[in-house]
N, C-alpha and C positions, 0 to 999 in steps of 0.2 A: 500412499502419499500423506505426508503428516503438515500440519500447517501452525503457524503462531501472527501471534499481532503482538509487538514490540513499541508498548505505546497506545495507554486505557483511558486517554481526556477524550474528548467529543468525537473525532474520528476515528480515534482506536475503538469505543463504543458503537461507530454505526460500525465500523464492517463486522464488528460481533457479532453484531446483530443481523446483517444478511447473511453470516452462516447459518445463524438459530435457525434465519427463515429456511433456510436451505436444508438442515439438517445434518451438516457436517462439523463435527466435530473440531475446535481451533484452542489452543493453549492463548492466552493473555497472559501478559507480563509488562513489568513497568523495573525501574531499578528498587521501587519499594517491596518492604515482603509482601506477597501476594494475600496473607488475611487480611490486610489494609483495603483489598479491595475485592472481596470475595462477595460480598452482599451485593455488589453493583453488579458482577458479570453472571451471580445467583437469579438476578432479576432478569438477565438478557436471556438465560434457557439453562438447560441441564449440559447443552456442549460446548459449552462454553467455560474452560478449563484454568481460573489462576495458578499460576506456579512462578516461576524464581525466573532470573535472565536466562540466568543459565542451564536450566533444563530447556526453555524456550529458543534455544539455538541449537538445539535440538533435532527442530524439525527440516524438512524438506524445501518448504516455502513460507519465505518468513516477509510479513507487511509490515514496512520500518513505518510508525503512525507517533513518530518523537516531534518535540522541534527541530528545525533544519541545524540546528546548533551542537543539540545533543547524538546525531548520527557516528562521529567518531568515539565517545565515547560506548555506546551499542558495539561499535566493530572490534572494540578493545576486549569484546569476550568471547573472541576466537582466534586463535593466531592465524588460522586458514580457512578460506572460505569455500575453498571447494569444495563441490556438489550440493551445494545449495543456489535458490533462488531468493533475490531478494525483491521486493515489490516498494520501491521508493515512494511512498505517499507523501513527502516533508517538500514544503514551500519554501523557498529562501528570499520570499518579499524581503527587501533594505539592505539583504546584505552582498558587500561588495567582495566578488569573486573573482576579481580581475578579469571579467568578459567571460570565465569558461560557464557552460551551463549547470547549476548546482548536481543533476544527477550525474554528472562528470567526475567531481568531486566526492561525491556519495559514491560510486562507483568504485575508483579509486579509493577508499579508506578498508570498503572488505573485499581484500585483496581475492584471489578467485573465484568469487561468486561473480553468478548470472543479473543480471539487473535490468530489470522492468520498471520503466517511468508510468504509474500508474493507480487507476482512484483520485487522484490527488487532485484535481479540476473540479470536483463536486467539492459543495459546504456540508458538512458534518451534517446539518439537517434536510439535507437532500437527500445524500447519500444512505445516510436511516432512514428513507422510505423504499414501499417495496418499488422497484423498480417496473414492475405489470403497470403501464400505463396507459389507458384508455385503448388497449389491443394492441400496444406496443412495447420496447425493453427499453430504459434508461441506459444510453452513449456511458460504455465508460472507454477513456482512449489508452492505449497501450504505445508505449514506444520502446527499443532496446536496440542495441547494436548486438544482439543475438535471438536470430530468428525462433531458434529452437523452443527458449525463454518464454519470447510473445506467444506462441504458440499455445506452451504448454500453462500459462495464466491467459490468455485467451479463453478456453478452455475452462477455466475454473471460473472465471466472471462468467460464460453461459451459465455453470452449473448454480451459479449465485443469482442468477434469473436476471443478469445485464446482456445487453450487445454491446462486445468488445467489438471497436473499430482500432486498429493495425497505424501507427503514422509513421513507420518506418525506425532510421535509425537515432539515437539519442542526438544527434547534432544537427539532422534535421526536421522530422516530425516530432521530436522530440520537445525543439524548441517551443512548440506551439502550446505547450503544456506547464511550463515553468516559467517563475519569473527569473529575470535578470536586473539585479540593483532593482530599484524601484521601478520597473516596467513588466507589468504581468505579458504572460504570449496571450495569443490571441484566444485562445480557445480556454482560458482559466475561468471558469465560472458560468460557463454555456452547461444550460441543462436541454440535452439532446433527445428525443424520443425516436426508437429507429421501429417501421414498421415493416414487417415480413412480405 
């Protein structure tokens, strides 16, 4: 299984950085060449891998970590998205999407990929901490209208030292994770500790 983050300001950085912790291997990419930003993800660890968009689509599991603006252009560098996952981290605070929920939208732009509403609840300096919290894991919430998807990024958040908790499908648990026009869901910015 191969992974990228698509998206290297604040939150593309922390989850860099809870692979370093982790020790798994992740490609970083931005639309810029990647020696523009080779000393920054130098600093995050040795697996932590700049290269180009387009090698970084590439991988298996990809964390879209853009502005909510910039998503369709990302999907513009693959005409097909199938067999990939993609891991929606982008906020659409102010913008108006005529009611549907933005990972609806982001959904809809790469066309056959799997899509996980996810990470995206925590602040960039949250989410770069280790998530081992006083004997428990740092909540991160997963949602998809494909069970398989949560499953299998379920799965990689244990391995990135979070407790993924499951809210079902994008239109419902989903909603609790994203904003709409200017109204955050309920659960955007809750830093959760779950204990075994």
């Amino acid at each position: 299984m191969t992974y990228a983050i698509i998206g290297f300001g604040s939150v593309g950085q922390a989850l860099a950085k809870a692979f370093a912790r982790s020790g798994i291997d992740v490609s970083v990419a931005t639309t810029r060449d990647p020696e523009s930003f080779a000393a920054d993800a130098a600093a995050i660890g040795p697996g932590v891998i700049p290269t180009t968009l387009a090698e970084a689509v590439k991988a298996d599991v990809i964390f879209l970590a853009v502005r909510f603006e910039a998503h369709a252009d990302v999907a513009k560098a693959l005409p097909d998205w199938h067999g990939k996952t993609i891991v929606d981290v982008t906020n659409a605070y102010g913008v108006d999407l005529g009611g549907q929920p933005s990972a609806k939208v982001v959904a809809q732009a790469f066309t056959g990929a799997k899509l996980v509403k996810g990470f995206n609840h925590l602040v960039a300096g949250v989410l770069e901490q280790d998530p081992a919290v006083h004997g428990g894991r740092r909540v991160v919430f997963l949602a998809s209208d494909d069970d398989s998807a949560t499953t299998e990024i379920g799965a990689l958040a244990e391995k990135l030292g979070f407790a993924p908790i499951k809210l079902g499908g994008l239109a419902e648990g989903g909603l609790l994770v994203q904003a709409r026009g200017n109204t955050w869901g309920q659960l955007i910015f809750k830093d959760l500790i779950k204990f075994d």
